[in-house]
FINU-556864 format. One record per residue (C-alpha): x, z, y; residue number from 1. Coordinates in steps of 0.001 Angstrom, whole numbers, plus 500000, padded with zeros to 6 digits. Example, Ala and Ser with C-alpha at 12.3 -4.5 7.8 and 13.67 -1.06 7.14 Angstrom:
2
east 512300; up 507800; north 495500; seq 1 $
east 513670; up 507140; north 498940; seq 2 $
This chain:
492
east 244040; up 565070; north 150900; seq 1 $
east 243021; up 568159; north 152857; seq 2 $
east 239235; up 567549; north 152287; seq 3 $
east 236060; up 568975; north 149527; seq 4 $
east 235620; up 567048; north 146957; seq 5 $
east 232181; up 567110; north 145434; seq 6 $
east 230531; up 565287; north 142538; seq 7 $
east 226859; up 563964; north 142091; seq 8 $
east 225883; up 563173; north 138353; seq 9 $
east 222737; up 561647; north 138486; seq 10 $
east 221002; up 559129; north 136840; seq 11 $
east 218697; up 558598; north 140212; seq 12 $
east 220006; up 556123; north 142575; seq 13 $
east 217818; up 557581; north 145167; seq 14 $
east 219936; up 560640; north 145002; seq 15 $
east 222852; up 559201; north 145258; seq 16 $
east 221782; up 557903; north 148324; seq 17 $
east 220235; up 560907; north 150036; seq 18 $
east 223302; up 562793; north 149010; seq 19 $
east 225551; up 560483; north 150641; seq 20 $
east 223498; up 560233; north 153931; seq 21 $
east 223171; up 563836; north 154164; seq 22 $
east 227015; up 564818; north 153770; seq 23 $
east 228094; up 561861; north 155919; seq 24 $
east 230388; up 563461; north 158680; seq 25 $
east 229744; up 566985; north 157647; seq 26 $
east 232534; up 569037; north 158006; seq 27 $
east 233304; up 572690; north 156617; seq 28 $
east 235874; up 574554; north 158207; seq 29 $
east 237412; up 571560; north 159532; seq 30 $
east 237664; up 569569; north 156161; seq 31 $
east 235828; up 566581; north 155457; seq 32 $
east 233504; up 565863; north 152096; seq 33 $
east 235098; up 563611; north 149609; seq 34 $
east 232012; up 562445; north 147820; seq 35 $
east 232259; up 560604; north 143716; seq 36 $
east 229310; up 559684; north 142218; seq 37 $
east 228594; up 559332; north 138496; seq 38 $
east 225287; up 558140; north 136749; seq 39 $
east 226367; up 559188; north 133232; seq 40 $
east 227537; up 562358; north 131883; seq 41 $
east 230899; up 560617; north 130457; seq 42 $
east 231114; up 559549; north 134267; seq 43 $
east 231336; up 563115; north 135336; seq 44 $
east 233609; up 564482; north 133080; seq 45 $
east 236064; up 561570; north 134184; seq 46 $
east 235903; up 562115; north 137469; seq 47 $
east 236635; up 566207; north 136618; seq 48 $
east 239135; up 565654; north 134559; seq 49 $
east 241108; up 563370; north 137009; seq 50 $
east 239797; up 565817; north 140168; seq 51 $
east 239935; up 569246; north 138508; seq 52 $
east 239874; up 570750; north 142347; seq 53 $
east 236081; up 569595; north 142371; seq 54 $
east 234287; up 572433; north 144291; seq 55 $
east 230647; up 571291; north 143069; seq 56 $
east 228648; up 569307; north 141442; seq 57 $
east 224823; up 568518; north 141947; seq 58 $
east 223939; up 567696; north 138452; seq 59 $
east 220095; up 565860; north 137465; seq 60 $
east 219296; up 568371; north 134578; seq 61 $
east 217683; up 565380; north 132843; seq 62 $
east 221229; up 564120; north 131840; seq 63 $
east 222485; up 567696; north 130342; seq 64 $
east 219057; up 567827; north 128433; seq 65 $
east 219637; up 564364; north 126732; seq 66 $
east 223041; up 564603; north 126112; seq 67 $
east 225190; up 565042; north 122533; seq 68 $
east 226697; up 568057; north 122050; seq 69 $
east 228648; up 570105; north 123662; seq 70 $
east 226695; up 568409; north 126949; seq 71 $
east 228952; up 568852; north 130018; seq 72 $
east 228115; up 571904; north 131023; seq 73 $
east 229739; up 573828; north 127587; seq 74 $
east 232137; up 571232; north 127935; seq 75 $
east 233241; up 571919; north 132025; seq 76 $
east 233200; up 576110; north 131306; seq 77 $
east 234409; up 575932; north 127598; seq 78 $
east 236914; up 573400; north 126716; seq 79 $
east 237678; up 573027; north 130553; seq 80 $
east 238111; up 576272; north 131484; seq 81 $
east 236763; up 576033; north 134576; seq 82 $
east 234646; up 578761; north 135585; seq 83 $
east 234675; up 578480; north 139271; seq 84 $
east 233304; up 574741; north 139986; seq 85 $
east 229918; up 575658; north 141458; seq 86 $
east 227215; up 573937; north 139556; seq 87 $
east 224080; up 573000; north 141240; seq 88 $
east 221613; up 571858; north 139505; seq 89 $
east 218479; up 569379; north 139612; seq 90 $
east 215150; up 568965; north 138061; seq 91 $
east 211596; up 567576; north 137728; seq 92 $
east 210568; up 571692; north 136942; seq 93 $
east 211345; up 574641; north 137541; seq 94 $
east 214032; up 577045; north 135269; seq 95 $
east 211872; up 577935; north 132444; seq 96 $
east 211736; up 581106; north 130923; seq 97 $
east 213914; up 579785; north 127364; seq 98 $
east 216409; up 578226; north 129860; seq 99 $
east 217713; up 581180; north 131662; seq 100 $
east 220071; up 582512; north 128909; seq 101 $
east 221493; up 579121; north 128756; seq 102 $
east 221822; up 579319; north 133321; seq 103 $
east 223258; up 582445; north 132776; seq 104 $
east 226131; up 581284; north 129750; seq 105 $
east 227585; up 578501; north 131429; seq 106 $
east 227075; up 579874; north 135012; seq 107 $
east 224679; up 577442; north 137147; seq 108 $
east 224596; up 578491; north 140374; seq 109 $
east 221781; up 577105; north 141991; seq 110 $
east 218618; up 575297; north 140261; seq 111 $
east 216802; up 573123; north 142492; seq 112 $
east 213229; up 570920; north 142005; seq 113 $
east 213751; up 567244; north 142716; seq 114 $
east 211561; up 567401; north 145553; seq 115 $
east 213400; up 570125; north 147355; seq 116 $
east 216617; up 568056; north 147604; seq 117 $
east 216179; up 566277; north 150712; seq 118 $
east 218559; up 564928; north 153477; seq 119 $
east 218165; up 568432; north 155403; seq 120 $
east 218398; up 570714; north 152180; seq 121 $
east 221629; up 569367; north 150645; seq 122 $
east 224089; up 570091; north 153479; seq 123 $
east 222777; up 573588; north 153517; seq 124 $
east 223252; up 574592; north 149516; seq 125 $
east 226342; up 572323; north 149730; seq 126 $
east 227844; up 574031; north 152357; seq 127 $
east 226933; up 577497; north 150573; seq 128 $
east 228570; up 576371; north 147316; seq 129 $
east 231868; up 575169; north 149043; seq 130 $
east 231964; up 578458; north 150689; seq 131 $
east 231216; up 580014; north 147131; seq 132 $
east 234195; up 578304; north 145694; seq 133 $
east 236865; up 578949; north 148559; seq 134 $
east 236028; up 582372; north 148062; seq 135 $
east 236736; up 582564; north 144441; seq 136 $
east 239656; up 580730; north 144895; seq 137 $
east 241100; up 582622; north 147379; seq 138 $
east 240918; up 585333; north 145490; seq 139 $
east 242778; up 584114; north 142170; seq 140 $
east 245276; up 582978; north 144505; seq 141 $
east 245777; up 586353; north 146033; seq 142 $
east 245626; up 587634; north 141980; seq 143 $
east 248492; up 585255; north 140946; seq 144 $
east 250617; up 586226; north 144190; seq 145 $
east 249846; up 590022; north 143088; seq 146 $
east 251016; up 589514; north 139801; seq 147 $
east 254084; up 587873; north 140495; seq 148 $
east 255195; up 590534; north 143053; seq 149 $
east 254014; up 593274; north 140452; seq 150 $
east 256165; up 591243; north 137366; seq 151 $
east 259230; up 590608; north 140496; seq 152 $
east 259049; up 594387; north 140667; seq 153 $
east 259465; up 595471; north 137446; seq 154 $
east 262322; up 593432; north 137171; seq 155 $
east 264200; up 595103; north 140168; seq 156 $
east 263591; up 598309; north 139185; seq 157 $
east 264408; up 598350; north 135917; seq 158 $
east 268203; up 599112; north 136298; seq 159 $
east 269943; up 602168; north 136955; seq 160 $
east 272679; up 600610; north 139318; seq 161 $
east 272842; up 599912; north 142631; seq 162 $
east 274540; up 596448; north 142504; seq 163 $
east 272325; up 595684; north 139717; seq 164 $
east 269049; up 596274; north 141594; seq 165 $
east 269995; up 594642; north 144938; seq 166 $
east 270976; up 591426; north 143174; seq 167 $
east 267676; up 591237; north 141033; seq 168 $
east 265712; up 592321; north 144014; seq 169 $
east 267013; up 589575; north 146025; seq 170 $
east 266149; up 587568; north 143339; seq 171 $
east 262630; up 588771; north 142889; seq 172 $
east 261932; up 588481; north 147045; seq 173 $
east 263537; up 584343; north 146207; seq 174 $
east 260809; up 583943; north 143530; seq 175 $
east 258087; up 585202; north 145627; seq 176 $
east 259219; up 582841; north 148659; seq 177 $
east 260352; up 579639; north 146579; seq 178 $
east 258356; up 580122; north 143508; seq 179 $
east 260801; up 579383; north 140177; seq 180 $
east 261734; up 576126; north 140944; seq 181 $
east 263875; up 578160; north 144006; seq 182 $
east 264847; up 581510; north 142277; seq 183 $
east 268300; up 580034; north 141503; seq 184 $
east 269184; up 577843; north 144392; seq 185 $
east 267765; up 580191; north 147149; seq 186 $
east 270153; up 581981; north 148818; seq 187 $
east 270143; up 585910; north 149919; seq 188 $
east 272321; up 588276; north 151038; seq 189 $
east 271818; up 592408; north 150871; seq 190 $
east 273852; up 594366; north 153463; seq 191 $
east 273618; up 597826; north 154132; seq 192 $
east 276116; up 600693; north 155897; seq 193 $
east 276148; up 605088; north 155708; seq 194 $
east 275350; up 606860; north 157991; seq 195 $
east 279189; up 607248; north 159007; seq 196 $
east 279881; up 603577; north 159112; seq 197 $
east 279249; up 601555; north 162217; seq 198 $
east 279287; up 597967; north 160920; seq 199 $
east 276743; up 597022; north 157741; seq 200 $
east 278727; up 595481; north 154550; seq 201 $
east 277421; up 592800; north 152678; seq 202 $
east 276702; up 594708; north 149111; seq 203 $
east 275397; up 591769; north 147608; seq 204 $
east 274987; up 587830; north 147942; seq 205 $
east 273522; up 585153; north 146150; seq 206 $
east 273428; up 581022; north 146176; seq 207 $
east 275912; up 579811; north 149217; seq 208 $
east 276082; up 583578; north 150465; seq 209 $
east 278070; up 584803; north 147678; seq 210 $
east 280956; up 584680; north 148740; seq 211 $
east 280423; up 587146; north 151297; seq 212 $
east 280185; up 589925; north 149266; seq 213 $
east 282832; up 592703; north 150954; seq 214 $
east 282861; up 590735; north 154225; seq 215 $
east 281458; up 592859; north 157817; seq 216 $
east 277654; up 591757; north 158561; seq 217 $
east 279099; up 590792; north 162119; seq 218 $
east 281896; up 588539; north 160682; seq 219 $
east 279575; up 586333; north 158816; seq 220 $
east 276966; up 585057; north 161303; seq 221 $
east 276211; up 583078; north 164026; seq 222 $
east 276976; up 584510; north 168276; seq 223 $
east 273876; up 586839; north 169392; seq 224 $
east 272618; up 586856; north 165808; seq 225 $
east 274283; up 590438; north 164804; seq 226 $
east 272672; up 591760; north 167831; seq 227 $
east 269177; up 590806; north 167090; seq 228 $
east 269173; up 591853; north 163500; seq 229 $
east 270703; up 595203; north 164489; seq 230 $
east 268147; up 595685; north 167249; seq 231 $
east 264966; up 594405; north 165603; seq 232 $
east 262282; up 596397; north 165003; seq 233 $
east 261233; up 595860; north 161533; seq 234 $
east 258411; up 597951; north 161133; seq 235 $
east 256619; up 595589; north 162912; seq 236 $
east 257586; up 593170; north 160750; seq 237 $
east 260250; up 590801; north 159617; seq 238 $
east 263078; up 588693; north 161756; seq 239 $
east 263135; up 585335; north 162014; seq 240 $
east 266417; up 583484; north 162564; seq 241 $
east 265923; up 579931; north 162728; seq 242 $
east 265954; up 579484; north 158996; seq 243 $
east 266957; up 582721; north 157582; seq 244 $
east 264223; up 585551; north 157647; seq 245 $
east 265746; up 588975; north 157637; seq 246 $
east 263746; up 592533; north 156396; seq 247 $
east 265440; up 595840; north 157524; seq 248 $
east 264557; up 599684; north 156600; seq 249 $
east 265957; up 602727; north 157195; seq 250 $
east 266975; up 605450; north 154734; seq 251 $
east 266168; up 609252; north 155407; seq 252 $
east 269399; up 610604; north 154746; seq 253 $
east 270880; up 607580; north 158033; seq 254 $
east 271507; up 604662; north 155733; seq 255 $
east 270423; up 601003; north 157057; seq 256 $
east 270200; up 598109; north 154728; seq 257 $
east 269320; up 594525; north 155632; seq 258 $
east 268287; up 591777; north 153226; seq 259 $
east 268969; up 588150; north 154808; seq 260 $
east 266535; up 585440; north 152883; seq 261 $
east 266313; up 581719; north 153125; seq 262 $
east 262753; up 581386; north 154430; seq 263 $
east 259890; up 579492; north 153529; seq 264 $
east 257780; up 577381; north 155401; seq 265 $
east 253636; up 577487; north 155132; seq 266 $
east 253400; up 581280; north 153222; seq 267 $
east 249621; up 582791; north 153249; seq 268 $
east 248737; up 585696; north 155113; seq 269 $
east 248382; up 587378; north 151991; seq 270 $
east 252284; up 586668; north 150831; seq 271 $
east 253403; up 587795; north 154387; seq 272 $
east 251900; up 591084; north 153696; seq 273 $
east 253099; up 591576; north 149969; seq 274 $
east 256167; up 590504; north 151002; seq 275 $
east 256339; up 593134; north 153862; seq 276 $
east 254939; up 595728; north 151746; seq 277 $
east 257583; up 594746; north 149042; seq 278 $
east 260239; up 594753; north 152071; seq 279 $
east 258796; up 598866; north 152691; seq 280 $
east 259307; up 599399; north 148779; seq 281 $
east 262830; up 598094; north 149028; seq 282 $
east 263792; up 600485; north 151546; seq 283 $
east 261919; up 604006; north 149542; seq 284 $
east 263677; up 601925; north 146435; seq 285 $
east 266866; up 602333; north 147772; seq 286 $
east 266727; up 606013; north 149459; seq 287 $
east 265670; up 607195; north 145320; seq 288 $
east 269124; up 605153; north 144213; seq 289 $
east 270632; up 607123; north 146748; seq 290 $
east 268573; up 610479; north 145955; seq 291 $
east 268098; up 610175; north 141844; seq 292 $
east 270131; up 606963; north 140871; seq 293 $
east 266940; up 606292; north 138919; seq 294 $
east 264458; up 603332; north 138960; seq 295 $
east 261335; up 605056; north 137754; seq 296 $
east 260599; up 606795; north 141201; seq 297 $
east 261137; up 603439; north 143102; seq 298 $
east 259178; up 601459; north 140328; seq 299 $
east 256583; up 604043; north 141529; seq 300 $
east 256792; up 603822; north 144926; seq 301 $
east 255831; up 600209; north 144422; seq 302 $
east 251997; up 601506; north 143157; seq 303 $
east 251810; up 603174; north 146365; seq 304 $
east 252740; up 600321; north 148807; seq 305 $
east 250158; up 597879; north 147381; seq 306 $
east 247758; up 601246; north 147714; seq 307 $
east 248702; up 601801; north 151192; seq 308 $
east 248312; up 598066; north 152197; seq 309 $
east 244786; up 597830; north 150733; seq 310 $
east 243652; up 601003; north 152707; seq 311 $
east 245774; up 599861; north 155818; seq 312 $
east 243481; up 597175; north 156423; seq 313 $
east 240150; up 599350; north 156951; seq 314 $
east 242261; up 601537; north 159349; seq 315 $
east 242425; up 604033; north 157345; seq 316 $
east 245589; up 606430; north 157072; seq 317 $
east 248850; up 605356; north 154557; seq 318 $
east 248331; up 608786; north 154118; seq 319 $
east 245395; up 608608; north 152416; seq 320 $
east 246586; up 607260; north 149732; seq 321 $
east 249159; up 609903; north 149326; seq 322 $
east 246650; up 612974; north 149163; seq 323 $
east 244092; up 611184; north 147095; seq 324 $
east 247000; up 610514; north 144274; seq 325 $
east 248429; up 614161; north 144748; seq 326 $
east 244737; up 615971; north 144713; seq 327 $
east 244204; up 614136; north 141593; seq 328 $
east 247407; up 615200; north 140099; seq 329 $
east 246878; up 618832; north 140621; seq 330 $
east 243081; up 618629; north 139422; seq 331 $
east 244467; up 616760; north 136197; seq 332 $
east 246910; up 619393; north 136009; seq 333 $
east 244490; up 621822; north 136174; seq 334 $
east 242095; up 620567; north 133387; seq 335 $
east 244999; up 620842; north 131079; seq 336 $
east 246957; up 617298; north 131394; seq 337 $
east 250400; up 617492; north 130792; seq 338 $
east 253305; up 616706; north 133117; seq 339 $
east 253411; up 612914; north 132451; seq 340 $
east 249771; up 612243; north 132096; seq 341 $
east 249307; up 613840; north 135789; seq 342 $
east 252026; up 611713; north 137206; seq 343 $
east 250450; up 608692; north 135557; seq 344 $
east 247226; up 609668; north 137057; seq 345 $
east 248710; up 609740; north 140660; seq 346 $
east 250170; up 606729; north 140350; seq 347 $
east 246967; up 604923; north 139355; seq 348 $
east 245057; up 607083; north 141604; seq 349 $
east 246571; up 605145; north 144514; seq 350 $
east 245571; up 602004; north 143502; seq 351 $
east 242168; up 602922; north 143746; seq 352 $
east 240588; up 600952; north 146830; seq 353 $
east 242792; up 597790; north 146269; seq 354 $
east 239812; up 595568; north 145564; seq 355 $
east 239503; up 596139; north 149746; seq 356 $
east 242135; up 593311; north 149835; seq 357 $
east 239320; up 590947; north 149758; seq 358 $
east 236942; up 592465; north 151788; seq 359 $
east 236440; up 591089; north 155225; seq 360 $
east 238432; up 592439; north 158493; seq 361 $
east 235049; up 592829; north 159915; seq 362 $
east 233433; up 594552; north 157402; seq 363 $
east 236448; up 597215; north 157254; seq 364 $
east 236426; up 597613; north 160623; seq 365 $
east 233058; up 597937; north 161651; seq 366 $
east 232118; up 600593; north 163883; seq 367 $
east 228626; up 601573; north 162459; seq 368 $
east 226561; up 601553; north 159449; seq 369 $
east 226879; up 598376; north 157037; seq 370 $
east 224079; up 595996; north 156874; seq 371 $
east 222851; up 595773; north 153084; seq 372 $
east 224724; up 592049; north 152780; seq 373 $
east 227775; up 594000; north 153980; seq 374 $
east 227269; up 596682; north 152372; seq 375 $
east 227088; up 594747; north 148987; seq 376 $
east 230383; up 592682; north 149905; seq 377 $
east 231949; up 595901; north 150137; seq 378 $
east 230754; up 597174; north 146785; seq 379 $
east 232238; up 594309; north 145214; seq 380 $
east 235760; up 595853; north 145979; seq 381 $
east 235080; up 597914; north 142952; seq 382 $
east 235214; up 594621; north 140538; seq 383 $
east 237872; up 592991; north 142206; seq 384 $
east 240180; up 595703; north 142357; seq 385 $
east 239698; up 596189; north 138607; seq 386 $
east 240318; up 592466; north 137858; seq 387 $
east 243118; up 593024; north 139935; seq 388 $
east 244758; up 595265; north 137515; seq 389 $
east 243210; up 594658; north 133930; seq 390 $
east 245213; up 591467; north 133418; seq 391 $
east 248433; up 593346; north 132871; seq 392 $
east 249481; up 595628; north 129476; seq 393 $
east 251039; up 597843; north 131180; seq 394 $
east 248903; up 601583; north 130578; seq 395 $
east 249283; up 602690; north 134020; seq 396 $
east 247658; up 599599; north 135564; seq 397 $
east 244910; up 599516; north 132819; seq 398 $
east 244000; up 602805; north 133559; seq 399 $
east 244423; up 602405; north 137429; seq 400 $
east 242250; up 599350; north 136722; seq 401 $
east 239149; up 601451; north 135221; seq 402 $
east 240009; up 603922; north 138198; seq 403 $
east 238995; up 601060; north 140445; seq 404 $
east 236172; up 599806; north 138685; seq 405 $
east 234214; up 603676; north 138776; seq 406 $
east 235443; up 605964; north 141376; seq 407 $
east 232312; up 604884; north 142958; seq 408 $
east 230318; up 605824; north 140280; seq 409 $
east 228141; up 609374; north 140011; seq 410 $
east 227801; up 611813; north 138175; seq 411 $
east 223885; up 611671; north 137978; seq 412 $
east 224156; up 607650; north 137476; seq 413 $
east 223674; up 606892; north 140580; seq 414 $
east 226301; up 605261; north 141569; seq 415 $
east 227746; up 601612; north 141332; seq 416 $
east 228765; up 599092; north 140330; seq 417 $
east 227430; up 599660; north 136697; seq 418 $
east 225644; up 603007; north 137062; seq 419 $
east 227390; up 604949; north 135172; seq 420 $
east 226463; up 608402; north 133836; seq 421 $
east 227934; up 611453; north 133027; seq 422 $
east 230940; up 611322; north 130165; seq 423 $
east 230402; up 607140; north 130623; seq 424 $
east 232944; up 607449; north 133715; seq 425 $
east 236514; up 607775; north 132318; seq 426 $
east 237822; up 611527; north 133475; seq 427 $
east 240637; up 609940; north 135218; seq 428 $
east 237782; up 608293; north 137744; seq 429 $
east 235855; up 611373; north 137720; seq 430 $
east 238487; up 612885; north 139312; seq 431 $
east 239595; up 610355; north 141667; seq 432 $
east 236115; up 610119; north 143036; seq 433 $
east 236181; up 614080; north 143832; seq 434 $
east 239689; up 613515; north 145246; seq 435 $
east 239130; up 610275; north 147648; seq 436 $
east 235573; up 611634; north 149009; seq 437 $
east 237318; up 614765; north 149640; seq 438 $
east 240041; up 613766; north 151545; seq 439 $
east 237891; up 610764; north 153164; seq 440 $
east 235352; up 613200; north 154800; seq 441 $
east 237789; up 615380; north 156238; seq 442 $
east 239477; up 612064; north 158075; seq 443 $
east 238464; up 610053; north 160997; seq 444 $
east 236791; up 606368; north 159956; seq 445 $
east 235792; up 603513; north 162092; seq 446 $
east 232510; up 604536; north 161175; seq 447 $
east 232914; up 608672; north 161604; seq 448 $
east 234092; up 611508; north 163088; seq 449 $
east 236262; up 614035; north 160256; seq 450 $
east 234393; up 616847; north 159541; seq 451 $
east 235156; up 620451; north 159671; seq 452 $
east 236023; up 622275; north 156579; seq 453 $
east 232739; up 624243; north 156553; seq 454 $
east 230996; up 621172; north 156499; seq 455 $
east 233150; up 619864; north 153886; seq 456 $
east 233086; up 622516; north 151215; seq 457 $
east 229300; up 622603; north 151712; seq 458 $
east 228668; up 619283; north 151030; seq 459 $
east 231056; up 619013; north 147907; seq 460 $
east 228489; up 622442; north 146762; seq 461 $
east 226068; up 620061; north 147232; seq 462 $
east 226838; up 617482; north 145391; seq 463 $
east 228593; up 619163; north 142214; seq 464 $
east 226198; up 618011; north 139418; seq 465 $
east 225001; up 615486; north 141321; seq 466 $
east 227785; up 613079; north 142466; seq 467 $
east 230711; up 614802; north 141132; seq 468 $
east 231490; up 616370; north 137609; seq 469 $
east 230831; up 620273; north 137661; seq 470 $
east 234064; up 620179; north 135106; seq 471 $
east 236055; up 619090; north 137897; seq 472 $
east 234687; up 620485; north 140817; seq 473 $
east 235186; up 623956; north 138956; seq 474 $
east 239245; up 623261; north 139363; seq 475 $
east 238311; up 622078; north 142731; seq 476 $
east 236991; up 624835; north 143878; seq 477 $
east 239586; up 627135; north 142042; seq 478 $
east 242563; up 625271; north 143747; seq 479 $
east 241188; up 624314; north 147194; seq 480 $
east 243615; up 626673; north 148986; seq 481 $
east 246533; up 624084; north 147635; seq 482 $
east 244482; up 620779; north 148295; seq 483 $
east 244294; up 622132; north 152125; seq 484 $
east 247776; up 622257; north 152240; seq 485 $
east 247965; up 618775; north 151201; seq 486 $
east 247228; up 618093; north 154932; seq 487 $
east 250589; up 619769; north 156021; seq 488 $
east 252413; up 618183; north 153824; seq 489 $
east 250918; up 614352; north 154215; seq 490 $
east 249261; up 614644; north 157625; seq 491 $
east 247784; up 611281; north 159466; seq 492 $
């Protein structure tokens, strides 16, 4: 059922009642409130357990105090697991003093008197939790789809042949589309042709397309569709073909390649764009096959496309994410760092800003200074970004993943989301911070003009000792002529 569910556990009937009457017919985002009610504590943790998609519950505080250990709430965030079910509760008081540690440990959201929940009051904090909870879900739904397209990378890249890395890359797009259950069934074809051939080949097929491997592109679909794929233009996105969805990319030295997919009906927003940023991968993938016959440089080209589609959204250059990453390499290199930490340090450079994922369009975008609710929605990038990252082993995401977290932090402590100080930030975001604002300032935003170089370099003066490390402004300053030239070489 496309509706909220939400749970009162009360011991009041009166509640009960003034809950129902006040969600009757109220809609959020055009889904309906399922309401259960429950006047014990073994009542609510039924109903949870058999509706684990709950969204909130409006618990009387009266039942938690009484109750034998664990009580529901350890029991809902401990044995449960369920830390995003927003919990608001009610009592005859007010949250005393000795009670906060215990709001704080098992996360209660809201804490209301019993006199303040009336008819007009509970749509309001209801409406505020369910928003709460989409929210959070959302965004472990984008996590999980991240992951999986991070994992389905690794596993196409990790060969050193051609055939090898179209097949499992036309198996990793399959398990992002149709999920495991699909992987095997799914059906895919990779076609590609040099730049002296005039008619693609199929390279590599899987499911009912295998067979085609060898065959001419042309010769193996429908009238008009040959055409259409040839003709598409892909970098505004991908092709749709009745039930077939087809991705296309270029290769510098004239190379086409085409990647044929059974499609998938209902995908998020979010999958279409990891998918198409996976689809721009494929095609730098490829061109390093062709270049280096190596998978490291594609595996790394990956980092940058989730980069780039993070800083895409708040119109801000691909680019971008390009200098930042090589600043920071030649600053690392410059403080000593050997040849593979600074190429580690690029890579997780450019994963800086991908916490922006889950910041608004409209917040991104805005032309104009940030109210301070918008303004803290966008700090929260920070966090997210690093949650993002810190759930896999890998080094270079862990330390991309701290490189999230503080290259928003200062020097003097000043800056967020922790207010760090001094040696407290990790080098690696010490650096990154010098590198982004550097590059950032000198670059046009929705909300600014870029600002001349004089400008600039007196400003990053400014701020050495304050905002930045002197450490690593001092190879800043020593190496500016080749961070200009960064410009040339990456320009918007």
């Amino acid at each position: 059922m496309n509706v909220w569910k939400v749970l009162v556990a009360d011991g009041d009937a009166e509640v009960h009642a003034a809950a129902s009457l006040a969600l009757k017919g109220l809609e959020f985002r055009g889904r309906e409130i399922l309401l259960f009610n429950a006047r014990t504590l073994s009542d609510a943790r039924s109903a949870v357990s058999v509706h684990p998609d709950i969204a909130c519950v409006l618990l009387d505080f009266a039942l938690e105090e009484t109750a034998s250990p664990p009580g529901f709430l350890p029991w809902l965030r401990g044995e449960r697991g369920n830390a995003d079910m927003q919990v608001l509760v009610r009592s005859e008081r007010q949250l005393r003093p000795a009670e906060i540690s215990k709001a704080l440990q098992y996360g209660i959201n809201d804490w209301r008197r019993k006199s303040e929940l009336t008819v007009s009051l509970i749509p309001v904090i209801v409406t505020a939790a369910l928003r709460a909870w989409d929210s959070l879900s959302g965004l472990r739904e984008q996590h999980e789809e991240l992951r999986r397209m991070v994992d389905a990378s690794a596993r196409a890249f990790r060969y050193a042949g051609l055939p090898e890395f179209e097949r499992d890359s036309l198996s990793s797009l399959s398990l992002v589309l149709h999920g495991s259950e699909g992987e095997a069934g799914a059906f895919a074809l990779f076609a590609s042709r040099a730049p002296h051939e005039l008619v693609p080949r199929v390279t590599t097929a899987t499911g009912r397309f295998r067979h085609l491997e060898g065959r001419k592109l042309k010769d193996v679909l429908e009238p008009g569709m040959y055409e259409r794929i040839l003709n598409h233009n892909y970098a505004r996105g991908h092709l749709s073909l009745g039930k077939l969805r087809v991705y296309g990319f270029k290769v510098r030295d004239g190379s086409e390649a085409f990647i044929v997919l059974e499609d998938a009906d209902g995908l998020s927003e979010w999958t279409e764009d990891l998918l198409e940023s996976f689809r721009l991968h494929l095609g730098v993938a490829v061109e390093n096959f062709h270049l280096h016959r190596g998978v490291e440089s594609a595996r790394d080209d990956l980092v940058f496309a989730l980069g780039e589609m993070a800083e895409s959204r708040s119109e801000e250059t691909w680019n971008h994410v390009k200098r930042v990453a090589e600043i920071a390499r030649i600053i690392g290199q410059g403080l000593g760092m050997g040849e593979y930490e600074a190429e580690q340090l690029r890579l997780a450079a450019s994963l800086h800003d991908l916490g922006k994922l889950s910041i608004p369009e409209g917040i991104l975008a805005k032309d104009g200074n940030l109210s301070e609710d918008e303004f803290e929605s966008m700090k929260s990038h920070a966090i997210v970004g690093f949650e993002m990252l810190n759930t896999s082993n890998r080094d270079l995401f862990r330390t991309a993943a701290r490189i999230a977290l503080e290259h928003h932090e200062n020097w003097d402590g000043t800056g967020y989301p922790r207010g760090l100080k001094g040696e407290e930030i990790g080098l690696y975001s010490r650096i990154v911070t010098v590198a982004d604002v550097f590059d950032a300032l000198g670059n046009r935003r929705s909300y600014k003009k870029p600002w001349e170089g004089p400008d600039i370099m007196e400003f990053m003066y400014r701020e050495t000792g304050k905002k930045f490390d002197p450490r690593v402004m001092d190879v800043f300053f020593e190496r500016i002529d080749e961070l200009n030239e960064l410009r040339t070489l990456f320009p918007d």
